[in-house]
C-alpha positions in Angstrom: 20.8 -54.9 34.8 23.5 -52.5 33.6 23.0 -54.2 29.9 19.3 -53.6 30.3 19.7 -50.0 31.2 22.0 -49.6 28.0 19.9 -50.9 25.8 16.6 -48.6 27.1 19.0 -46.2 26.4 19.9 -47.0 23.1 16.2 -47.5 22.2 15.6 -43.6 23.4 17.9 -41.9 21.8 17.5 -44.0 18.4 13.1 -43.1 18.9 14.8 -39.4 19.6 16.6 -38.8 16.7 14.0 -40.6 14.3 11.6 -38.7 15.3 13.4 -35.6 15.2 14.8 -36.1 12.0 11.1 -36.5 10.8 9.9 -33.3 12.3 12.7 -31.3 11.0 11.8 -33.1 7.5 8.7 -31.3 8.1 9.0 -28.0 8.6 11.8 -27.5 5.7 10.0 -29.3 3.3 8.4 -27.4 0.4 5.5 -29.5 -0.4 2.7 -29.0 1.8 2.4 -27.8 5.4 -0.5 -30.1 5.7 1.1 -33.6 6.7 -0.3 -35.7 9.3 3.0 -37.4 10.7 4.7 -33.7 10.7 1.3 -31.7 12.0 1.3 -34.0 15.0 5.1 -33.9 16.0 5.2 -30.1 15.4 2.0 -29.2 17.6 4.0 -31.3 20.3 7.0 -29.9 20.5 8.0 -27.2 23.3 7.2 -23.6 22.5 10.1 -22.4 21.2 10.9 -25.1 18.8 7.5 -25.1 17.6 7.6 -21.3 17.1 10.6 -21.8 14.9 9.5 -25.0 12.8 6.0 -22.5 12.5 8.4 -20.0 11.2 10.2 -21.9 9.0 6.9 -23.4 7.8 5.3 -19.8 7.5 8.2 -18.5 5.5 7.4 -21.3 2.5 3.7 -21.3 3.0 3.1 -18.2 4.2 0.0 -17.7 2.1 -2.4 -20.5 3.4 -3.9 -21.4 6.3 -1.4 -22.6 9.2 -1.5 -26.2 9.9 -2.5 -27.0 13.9 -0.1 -25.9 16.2 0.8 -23.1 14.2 -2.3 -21.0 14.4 -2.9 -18.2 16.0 -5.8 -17.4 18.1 -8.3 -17.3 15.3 -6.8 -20.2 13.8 -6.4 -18.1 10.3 -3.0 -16.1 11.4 0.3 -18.0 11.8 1.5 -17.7 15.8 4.8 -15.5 15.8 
C-alpha cells in the first residue's frame, strides 16, 4: 500500500511540474498569445497566477486582443 501511495505521488508531482513548466512556457513566450495548450492552462489557473502570466503576456502582446482568461469584461481590454 505504502509503494502504491508513493508512486500516486510520484505521478502528481511529475503531471505538476509538466504542466507547469508548459504554462510558464506560455506566458514568456514571444510568439503568439494565441496557443490552445497555453490558453487553456492559463484560464485555469488561480487568480493571482493567472493575473501575472496575463501580465507577462500583456507586456509582449500588449497590442492585440487578450487570449481567454485574460480579458477583461468586454473581452477587448486585458484584466489587470
Amino acid at each position: 500500500m505504502k509503494r502504491l501511495l508513493s508512486m500516486a505521488l510520484l505521478v502528481v508531482v511529475a503531471l505538476a511540474v509538466t504542466l507547469g513548466w508548459r504554462w510558464y512556457g506560455y506566458v514568456s513566450n514571444t510568439d503568439s498569445p494565441y496557443d490552445e495548450v497555453g490558453i487553456e492552462l492559463n484560464s485555469r489557473m488561480p487568480l493571482p497566477l493567472r493575473q501575472w502570466g496575463c501580465g507577462k503576456l500583456k507586456a509582449t502582446f500588449g497590442a492585440v486582443l487578450p487570449p481567454y482568461g485574460c480579458g477583461g469584461e468586454d473581452g477587448k481590454t486585458w484584466i489587470e
